[in-house]
N, C-alpha and C positions, 0 to 999 in steps of 0.2 A: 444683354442677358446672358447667362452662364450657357447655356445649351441651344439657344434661338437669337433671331433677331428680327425685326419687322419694319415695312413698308407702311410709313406715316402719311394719307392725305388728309389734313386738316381742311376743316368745312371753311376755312378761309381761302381756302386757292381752288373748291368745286365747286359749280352752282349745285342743286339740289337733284336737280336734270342729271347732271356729270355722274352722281354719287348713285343716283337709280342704276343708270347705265354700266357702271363697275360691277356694281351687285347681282345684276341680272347677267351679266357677258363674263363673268369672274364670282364665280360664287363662293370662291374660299375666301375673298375678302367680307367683314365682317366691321360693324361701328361700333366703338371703342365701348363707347356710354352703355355699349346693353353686354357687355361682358362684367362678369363679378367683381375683380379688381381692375382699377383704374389708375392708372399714375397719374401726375401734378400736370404735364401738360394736358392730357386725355380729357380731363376735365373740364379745362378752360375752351377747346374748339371742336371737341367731338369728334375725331377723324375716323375716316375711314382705314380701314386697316386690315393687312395679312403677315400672319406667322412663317416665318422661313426656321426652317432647322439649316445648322451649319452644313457647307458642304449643298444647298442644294441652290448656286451663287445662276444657276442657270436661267431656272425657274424666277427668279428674283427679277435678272435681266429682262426676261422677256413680260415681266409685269410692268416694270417701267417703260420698256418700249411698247409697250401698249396704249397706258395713259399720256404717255408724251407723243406719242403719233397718232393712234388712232380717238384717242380723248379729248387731247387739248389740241390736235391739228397742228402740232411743232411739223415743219417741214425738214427731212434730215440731215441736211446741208446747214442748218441754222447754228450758230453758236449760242450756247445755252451757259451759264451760268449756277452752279450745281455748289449745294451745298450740306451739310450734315447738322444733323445735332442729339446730343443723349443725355436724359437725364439720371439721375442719383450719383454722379459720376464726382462730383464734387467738384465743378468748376464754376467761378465765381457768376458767370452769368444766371446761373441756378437759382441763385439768392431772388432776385424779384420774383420769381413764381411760389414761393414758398408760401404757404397758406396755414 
């Protein structure tokens, strides 16, 4: 997004349990589905989710070191596997969610 960017947990990698637990210990996170506009992924898994303005790459950090320590019980010696994704961007993976 032009001025923000956000922290994607799709209801396929929390149990429902996990998703409480964010919302209550992290209240600036928020589910996608009950905000007004919704993008093409948002749709399809419902995620949980928080808005970062640029510049505040801190706060970001310490959200994911949350969920991945204190949430999913990642141990921090583990080797993890990290990956990204954005939509409207125009790349071809895109194309199957198009609705």
């Amino acid at each position: 997004m032009a001025d923000s960017y956000y922290l994607d947990l799709p209801d396929s990698t929390m149990t429902p349990e996990e998703f409480r637990r964010v919302v209550k210990e992290r209240p600036d996170f928020e589910y996608a589905l009950m905000r007004k506009e919704k993008r093409l992924g948002e749709r399809e898994f419902d995620p949980l989710q928080r808005i970062y303005s640029y510049g505040s790459d801190s706060v970001a950090a310490s959200d994911v070191g949350y969920v991945m320590f204190d949430v999913y019980g990642v141990k921090p010696t583990a080797a993890i596997k990290v990956s990204s994704a954005s939509f409207e961007t125009g790349d071809s993976w895109e194309d199957e969610w198009k609705i």
